[in-house]
Backbone as a printed PyTorch tensor [residue, N CA C, xyz], in Angstrom:
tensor([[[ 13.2930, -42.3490, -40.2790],
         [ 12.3030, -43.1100, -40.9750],
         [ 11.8780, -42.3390, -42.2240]],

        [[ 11.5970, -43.0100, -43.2750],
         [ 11.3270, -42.1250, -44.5420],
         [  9.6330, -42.8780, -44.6110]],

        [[  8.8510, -41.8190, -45.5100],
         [  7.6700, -42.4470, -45.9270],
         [  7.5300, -42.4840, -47.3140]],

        [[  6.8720, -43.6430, -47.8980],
         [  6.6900, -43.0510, -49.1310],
         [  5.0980, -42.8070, -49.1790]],

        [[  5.3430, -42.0310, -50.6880],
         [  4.1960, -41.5340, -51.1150],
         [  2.8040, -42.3350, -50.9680]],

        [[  2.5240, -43.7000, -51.9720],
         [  2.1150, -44.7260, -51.6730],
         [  1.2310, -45.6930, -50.8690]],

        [[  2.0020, -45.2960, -49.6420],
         [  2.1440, -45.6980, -48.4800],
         [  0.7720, -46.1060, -47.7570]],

        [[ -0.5100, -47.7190, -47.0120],
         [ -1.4800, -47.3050, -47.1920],
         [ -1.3970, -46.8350, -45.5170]],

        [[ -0.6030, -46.9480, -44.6520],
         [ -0.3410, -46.1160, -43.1800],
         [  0.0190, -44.9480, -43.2630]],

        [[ -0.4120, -44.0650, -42.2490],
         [  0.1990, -42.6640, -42.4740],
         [  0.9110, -42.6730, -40.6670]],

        [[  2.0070, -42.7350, -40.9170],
         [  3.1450, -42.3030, -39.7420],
         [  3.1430, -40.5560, -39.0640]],

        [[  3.1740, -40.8210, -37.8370],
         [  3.0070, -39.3020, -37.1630],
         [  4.1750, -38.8440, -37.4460]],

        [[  5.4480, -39.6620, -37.3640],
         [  6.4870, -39.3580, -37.2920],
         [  7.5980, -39.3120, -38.5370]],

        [[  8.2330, -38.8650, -39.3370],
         [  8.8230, -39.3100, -40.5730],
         [ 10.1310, -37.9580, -41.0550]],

        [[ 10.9230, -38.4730, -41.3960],
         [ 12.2930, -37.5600, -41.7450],
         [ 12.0350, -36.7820, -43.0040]],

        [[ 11.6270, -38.0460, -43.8910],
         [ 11.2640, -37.2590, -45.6510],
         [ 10.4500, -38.1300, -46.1640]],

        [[  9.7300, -37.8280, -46.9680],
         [  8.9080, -38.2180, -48.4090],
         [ 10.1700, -39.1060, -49.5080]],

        [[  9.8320, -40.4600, -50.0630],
         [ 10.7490, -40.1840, -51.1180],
         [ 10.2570, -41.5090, -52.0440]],

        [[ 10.5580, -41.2280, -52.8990],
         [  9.4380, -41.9820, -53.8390],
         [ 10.6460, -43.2050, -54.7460]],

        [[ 11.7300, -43.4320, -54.1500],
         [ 13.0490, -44.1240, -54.7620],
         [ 13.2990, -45.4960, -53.9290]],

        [[ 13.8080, -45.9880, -54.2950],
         [ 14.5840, -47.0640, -53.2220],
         [ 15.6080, -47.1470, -52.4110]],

        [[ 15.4220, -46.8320, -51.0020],
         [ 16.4100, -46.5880, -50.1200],
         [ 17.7180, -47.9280, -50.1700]],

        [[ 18.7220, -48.1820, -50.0360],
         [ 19.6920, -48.8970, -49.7180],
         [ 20.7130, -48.1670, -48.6090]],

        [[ 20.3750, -49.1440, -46.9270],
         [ 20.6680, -48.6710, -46.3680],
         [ 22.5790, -49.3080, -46.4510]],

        [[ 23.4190, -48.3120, -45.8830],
         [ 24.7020, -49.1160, -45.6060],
         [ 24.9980, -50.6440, -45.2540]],

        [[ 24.2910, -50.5150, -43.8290],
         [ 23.9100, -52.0540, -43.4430],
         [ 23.5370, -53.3140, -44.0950]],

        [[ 22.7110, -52.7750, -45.5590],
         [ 22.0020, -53.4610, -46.2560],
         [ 22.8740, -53.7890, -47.4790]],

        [[ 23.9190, -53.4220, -47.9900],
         [ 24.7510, -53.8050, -48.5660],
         [ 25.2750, -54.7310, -49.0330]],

        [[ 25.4710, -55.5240, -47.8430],
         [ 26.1630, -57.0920, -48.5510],
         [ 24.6270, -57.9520, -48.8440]],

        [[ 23.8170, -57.6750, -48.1670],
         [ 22.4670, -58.6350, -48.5820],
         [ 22.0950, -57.8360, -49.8880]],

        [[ 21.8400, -57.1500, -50.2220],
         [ 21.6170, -56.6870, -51.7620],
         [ 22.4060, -57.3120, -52.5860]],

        [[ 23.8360, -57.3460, -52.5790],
         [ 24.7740, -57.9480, -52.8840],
         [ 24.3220, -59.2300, -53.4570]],

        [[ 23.7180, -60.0080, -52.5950],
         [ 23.6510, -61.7740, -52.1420],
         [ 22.2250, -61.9170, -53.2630]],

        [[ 20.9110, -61.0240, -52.7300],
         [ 20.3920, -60.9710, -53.5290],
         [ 20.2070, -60.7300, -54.8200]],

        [[ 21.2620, -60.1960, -55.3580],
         [ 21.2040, -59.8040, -56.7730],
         [ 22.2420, -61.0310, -57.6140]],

        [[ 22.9080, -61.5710, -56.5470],
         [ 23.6560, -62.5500, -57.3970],
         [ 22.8150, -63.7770, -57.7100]],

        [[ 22.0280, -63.9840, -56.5240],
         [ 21.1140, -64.8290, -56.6590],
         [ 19.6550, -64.5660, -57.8990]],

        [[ 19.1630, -63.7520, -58.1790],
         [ 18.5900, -63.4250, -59.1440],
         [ 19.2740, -63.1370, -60.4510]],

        [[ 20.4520, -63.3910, -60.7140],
         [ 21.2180, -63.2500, -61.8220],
         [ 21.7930, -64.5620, -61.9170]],

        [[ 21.3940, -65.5130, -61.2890],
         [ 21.9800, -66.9970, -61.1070],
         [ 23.7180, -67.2270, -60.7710]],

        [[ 24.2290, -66.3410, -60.3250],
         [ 25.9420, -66.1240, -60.0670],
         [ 25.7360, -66.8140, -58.7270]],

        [[ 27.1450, -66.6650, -58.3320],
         [ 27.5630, -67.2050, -57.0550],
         [ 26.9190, -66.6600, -56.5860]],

        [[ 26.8280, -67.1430, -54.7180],
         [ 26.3660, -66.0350, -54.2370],
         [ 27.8850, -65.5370, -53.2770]],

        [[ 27.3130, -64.2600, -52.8280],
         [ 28.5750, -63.0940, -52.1760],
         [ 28.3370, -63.7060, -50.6590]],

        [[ 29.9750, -64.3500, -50.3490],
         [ 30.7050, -64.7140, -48.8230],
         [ 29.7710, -63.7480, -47.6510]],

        [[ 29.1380, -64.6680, -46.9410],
         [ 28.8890, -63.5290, -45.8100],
         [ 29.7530, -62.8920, -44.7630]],

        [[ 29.4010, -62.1000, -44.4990],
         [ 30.9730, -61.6540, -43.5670],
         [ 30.6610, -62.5600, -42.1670]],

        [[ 31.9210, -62.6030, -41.8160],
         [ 32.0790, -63.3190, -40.0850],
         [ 31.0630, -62.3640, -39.1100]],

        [[ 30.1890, -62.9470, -38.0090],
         [ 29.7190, -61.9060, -37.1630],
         [ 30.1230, -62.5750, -35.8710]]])
């Protein structure tokens, strides 16, 4: 779990501080989808689950 700085909860528990935008692996093709969609493009095939 990361915290940011910010943040108005304070977590007992936390890996790092980081003041950036995480993009997890997982999160990949939906970033993807989202950004095509805010750029008015296609949007990106979802994968089979």
């Amino acid at each position: 779990m990361f915290r940011k700085p910010w943040s108005k909860t304070e977590s007992d528990y936390f890996l790092e501080t980081v003041s950036e935008w995480i993009v997890f692996p997982f999160e990949l093709g939906e970033v993807g989808r989202q950004r095509a969609a805010m750029e008015g493009g296609k949007e990106a095939p979802r994968p089979a689950a």
